[in-house]
C-alpha positions in Angstrom: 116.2 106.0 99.6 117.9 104.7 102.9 115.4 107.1 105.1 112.5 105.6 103.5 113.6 102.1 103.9 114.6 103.1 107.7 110.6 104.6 107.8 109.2 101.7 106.3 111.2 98.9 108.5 110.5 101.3 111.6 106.5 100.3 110.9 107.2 97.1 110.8 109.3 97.1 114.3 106.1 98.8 115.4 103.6 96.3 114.2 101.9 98.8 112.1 102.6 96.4 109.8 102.9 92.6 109.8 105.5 92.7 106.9 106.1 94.2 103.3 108.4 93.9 100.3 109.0 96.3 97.7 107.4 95.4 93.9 107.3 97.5 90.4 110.1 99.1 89.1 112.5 99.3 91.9 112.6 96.0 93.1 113.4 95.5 88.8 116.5 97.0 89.9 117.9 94.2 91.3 117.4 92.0 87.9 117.4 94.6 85.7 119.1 97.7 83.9 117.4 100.8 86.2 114.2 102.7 84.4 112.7 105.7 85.4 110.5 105.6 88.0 108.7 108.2 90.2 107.3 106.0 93.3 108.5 103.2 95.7 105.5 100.1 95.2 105.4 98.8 99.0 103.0 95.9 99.1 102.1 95.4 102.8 100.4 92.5 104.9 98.0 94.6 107.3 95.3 93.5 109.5 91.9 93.8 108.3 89.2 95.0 110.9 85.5 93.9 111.0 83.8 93.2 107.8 87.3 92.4 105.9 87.7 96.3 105.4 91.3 97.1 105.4 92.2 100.6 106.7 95.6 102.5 106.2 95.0 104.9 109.3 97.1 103.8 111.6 100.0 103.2 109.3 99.4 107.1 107.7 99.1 108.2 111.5 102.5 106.4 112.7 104.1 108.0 109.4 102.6 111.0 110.2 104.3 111.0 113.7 107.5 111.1 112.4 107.1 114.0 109.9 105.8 112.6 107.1 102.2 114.4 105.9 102.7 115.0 102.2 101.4 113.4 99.5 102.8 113.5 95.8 101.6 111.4 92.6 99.8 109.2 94.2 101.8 108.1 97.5 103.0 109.5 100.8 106.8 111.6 100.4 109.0 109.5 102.4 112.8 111.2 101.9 111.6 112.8 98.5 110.3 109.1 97.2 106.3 108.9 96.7 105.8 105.8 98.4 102.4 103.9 97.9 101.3 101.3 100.3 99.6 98.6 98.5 98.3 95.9 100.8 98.8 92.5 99.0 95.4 91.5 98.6 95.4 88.6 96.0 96.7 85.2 96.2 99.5 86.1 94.0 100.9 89.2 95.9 100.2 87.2 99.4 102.5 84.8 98.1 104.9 87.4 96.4 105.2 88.9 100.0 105.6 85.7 101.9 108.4 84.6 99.7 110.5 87.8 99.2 113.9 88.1 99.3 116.2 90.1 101.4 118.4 93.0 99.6 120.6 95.8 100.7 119.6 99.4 99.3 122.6 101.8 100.7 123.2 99.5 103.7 118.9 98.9 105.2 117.9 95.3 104.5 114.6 95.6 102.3 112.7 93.0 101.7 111.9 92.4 97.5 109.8 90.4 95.3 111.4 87.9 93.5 112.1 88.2 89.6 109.7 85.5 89.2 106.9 87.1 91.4 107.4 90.5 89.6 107.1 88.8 86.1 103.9 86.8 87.4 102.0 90.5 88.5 103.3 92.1 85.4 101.1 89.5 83.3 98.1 89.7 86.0 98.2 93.7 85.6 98.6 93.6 82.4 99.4 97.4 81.6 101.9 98.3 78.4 104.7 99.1 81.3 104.2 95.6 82.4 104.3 94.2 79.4 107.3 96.0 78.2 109.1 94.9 81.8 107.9 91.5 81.5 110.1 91.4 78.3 112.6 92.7 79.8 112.9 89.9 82.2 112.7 87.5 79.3 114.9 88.7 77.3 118.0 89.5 80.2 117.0 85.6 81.5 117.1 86.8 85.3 114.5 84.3 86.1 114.3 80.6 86.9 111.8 79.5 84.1 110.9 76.3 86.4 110.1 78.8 89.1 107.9 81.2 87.2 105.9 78.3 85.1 105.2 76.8 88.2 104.0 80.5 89.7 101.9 81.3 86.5 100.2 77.7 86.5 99.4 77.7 89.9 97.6 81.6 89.8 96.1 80.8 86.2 98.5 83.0 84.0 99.6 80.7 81.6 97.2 81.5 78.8 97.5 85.0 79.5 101.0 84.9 79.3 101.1 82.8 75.9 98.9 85.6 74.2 101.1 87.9 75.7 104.5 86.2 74.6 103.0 86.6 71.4 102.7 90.3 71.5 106.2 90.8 72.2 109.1 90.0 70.8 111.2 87.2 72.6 
């Protein structure tokens, strides 16, 4: 993991990239027990180009530069770890990315999505993983329930999250 962190702060230095944090199940890590996982979710501000369109070409070409041309399950192999680039395109994820936190991962600082912010895109995704993380988070109490109300009433989760919260045991 510490190449791929290295990679992915090298684009950054660069300016491929105007910033990124890491989401999904690894940034869970750092408020949760591990799960299996098979990719590294990298949400990235990028520049858009005319039009709004927002193109990945530059950042696969710098990547490419330095070795790094195969694709596996969905994401580019960075140091054996799938990584997909996700630019944060939604209010919520804009926000997740402007307010992430700064971690260690075998000495790189990496910047992470808070607990809050991952509990927030688990109920706007929605999937059975992220409902079964989303529980997870509530029942460890990692979070700062102030924080995440205020998160999920602002992006318009709450009555998502209530018919949710019903679904699972808490």
């Amino acid at each position: 993991m510490k190449r791929t962190i290295q990679a992915i702060n090298k684009l950054k230095e660069k300016g491929v990239i105007k910033d990124y944090a890491i989401g999904g199940a690894v940034a869970s890590f750092f408020y949760l027990e591990a799960a299996l996982t098979e990719d590294l979710d990298v949400f990235i501000n990028i520049e858009s180009h005319e039009g709004g369109i927002i193109t990945l070409s530059s950042l696969f070409g710098s990547l490419a530069e330095e070795g790094y041309k195969e694709f596996k399950k969905g994401g580019l192999v960075i140091d054996g770890w799938p990584v997909q680039f996700l630019p944060a395109t939604t209010s919520l994820e804009k926000e997740a990315l402007e307010k992430a936190r700064i971690e260690v991962i075998e000495g790189q600082a990496v910047r992470v999505f808070s607990a809050e912010y991952l509990m927030a895109i688990c109920i706007h995704v929605g999937r059975p993983k992220d409902k079964i993380r989303l529980e997870q988070f509530i029942k460890e109490k990692c979070y700062e329930e102030a924080v995440f109300a205020d998160i999920i009433s602002r992006h318009n989760l709450t009555v998502k999250y209530e018919k949710i919260k019903k679904l699972i045991e808490v």
